[in-house]
C-alpha positions in Angstrom: 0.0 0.0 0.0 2.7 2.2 0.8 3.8 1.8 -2.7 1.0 3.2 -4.4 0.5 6.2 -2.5 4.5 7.3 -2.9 6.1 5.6 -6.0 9.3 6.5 -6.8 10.2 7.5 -2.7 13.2 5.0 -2.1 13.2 3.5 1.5 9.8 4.6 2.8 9.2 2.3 5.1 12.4 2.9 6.7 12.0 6.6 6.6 8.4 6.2 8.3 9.3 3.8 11.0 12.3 5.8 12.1 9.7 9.0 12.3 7.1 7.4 14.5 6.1 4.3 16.7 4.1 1.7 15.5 2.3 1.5 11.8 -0.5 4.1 11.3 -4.0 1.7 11.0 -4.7 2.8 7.8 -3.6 4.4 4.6 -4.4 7.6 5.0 -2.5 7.9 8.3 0.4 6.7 6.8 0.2 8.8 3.9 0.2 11.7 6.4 2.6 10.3 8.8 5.2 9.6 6.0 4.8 13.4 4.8 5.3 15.0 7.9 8.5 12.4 8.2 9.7 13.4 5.2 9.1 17.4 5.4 12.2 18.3 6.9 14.3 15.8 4.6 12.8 17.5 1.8 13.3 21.1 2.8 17.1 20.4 3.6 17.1 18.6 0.1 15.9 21.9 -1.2 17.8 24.7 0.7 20.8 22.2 -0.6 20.0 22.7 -4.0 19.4 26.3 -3.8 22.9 26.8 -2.3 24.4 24.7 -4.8 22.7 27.1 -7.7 24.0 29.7 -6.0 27.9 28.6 -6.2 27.0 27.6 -10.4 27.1 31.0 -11.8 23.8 32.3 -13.4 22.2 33.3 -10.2 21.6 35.5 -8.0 20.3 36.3 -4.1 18.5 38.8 -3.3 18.3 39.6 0.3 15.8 41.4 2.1 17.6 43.4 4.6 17.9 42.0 8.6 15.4 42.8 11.2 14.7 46.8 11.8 11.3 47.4 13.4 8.7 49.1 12.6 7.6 49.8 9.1 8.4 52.4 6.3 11.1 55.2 7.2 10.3 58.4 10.2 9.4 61.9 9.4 12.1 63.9 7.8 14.0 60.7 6.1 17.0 61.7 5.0 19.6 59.4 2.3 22.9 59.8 3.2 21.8 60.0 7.1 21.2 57.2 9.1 19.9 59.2 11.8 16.6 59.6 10.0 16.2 56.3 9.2 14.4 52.8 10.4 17.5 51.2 11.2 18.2 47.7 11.7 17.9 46.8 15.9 20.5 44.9 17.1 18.6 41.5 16.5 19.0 42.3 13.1 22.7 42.9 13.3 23.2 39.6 14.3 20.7 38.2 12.3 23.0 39.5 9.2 26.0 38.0 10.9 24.8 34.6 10.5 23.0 35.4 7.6 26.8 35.5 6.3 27.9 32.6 8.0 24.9 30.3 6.5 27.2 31.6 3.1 30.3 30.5 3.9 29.1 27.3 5.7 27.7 26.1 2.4 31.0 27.0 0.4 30.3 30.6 -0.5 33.4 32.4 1.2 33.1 35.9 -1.2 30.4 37.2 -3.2 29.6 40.5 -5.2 27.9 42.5 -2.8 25.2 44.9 -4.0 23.1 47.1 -1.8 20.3 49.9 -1.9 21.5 52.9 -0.5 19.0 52.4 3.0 21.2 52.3 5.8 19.9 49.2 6.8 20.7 47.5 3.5 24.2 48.8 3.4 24.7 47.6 7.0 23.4 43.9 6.3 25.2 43.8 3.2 28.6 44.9 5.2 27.5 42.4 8.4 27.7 39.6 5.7 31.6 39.9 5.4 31.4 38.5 2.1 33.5 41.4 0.5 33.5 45.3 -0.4 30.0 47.0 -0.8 28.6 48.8 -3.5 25.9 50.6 -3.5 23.2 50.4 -6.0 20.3 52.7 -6.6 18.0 50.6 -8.1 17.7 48.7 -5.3 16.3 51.5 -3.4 12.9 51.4 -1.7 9.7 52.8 -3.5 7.7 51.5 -0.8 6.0 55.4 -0.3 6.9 56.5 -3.9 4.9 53.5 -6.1 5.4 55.6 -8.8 9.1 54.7 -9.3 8.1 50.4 -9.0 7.4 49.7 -12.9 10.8 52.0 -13.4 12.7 50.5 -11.4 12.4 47.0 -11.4 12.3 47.6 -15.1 16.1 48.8 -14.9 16.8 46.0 -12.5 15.6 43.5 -14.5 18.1 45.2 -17.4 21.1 45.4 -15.1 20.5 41.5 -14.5 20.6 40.5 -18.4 23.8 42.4 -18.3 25.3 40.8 -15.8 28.2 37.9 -16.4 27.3 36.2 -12.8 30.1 34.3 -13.0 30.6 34.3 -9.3 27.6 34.7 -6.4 26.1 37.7 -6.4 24.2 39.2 -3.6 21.5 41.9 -4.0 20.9 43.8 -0.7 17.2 45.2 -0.6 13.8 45.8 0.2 10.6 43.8 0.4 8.7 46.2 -2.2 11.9 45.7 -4.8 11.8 41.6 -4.3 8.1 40.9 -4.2 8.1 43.5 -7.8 10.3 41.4 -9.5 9.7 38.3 -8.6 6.1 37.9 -7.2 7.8 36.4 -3.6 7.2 38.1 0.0 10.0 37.8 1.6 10.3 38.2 5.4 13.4 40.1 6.6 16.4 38.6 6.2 15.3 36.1 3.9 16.9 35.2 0.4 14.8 34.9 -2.8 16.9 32.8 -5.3 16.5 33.8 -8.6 17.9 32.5 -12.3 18.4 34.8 -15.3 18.9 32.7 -18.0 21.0 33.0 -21.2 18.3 34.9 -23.1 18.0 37.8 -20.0 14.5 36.2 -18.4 14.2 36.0 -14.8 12.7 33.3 -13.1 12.2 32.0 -9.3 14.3 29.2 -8.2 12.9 29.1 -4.3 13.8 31.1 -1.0 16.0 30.8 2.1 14.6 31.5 5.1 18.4 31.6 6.8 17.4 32.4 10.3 
């Protein structure tokens, strides 16, 4: 029976008894046992072959910047000064810390670090320690100017076909810029994994949720 409800899944039965005591009584509840058995086997299956696409060439990361409460940016924001802005708390400084160890603990040691100008992206991106920052514009928030989104992401989307991405690249930015260009909301700190492929299209490979 086991066989008809997962063909193709080597060494179910082993995976399922090693997950729970005693056999479920029927079908069903082995079906559902063996899934919930399998679910974090799977996931780690799948953050394992995100990192790997990562370290190919012909991808890139883009990171939604570490934990800073609240939402939007004060009264009088100002670029440039860090004093006016939603900054990241210092949760979120460690959070970016280990966001750049999860890199280097799955073989990334260095990466082409790009960042919107936000103080709180530029501080992730330098918290990473995956090498020198630069900033890029068009990975600034639009979150209070929707104006700018179809613009923007437009000229992101042309600075990715340009791109060689011969080594990791990591795109420091904001919820508004990801969920634009690739249709994902991310949660802070979390990596969206995206492809461009030979021709210049775009597509969604899977997220990271590193801490």
């Amino acid at each position: 029976m086991t066989g008809l409800f997962f063909a193709g899944i080597p060494s179910l039965d082993g995976a399922a008894s090693s997950c729970f005591r005693g056999r479920p009584k029927t079908p069903v509840a082995l079906a559902l046992a063996v899934l919930l058995c399998l679910a974090p086997r799977l996931a780690a299956a799948e953050n394992t072959a995100l990192w790997s696409a990562l370290r190919s060439g012909g991808h890139v990361a883009l990171l939604r910047h570490a934990l800073a409460p609240g939402t939007s940016d004060p009264p009088g924001f100002a670029l440039g000064d860090c004093g006016t802005q939603r900054n990241l708390s210092d949760e979120g400084r460690g959070q970016a810390a280990r966001i750049g160890a999860r890199f280097r603990a799955n073989g990334i040691e260095s990466a082409r670090v790009l960042s919107s100008q936000w103080c709180r992206c530029l501080e992730t991106a330098g918290l990473l320690g995956l090498g020198p920052v630069a900033e890029l514009p068009i990975l600034n928030s639009f979150y209070e100017r929707r104006e700018n989104q179809d613009r923007q992401t437009r000229a992101l989307e042309a600075w990715l076909a340009g791109q060689a991405l011969e080594k990791p690249v990591v795109l420091v930015t904001h919820q508004v810029n990801i969920t634009a260009l690739t249709g994902v909301f991310p949660g802070s700190g979390e990596l969206v994994v995206i492809r461009r492929s030979a021709d210049g299209e775009i597509s969604v490979v899977g997220s990271l949720e590193t801490d």
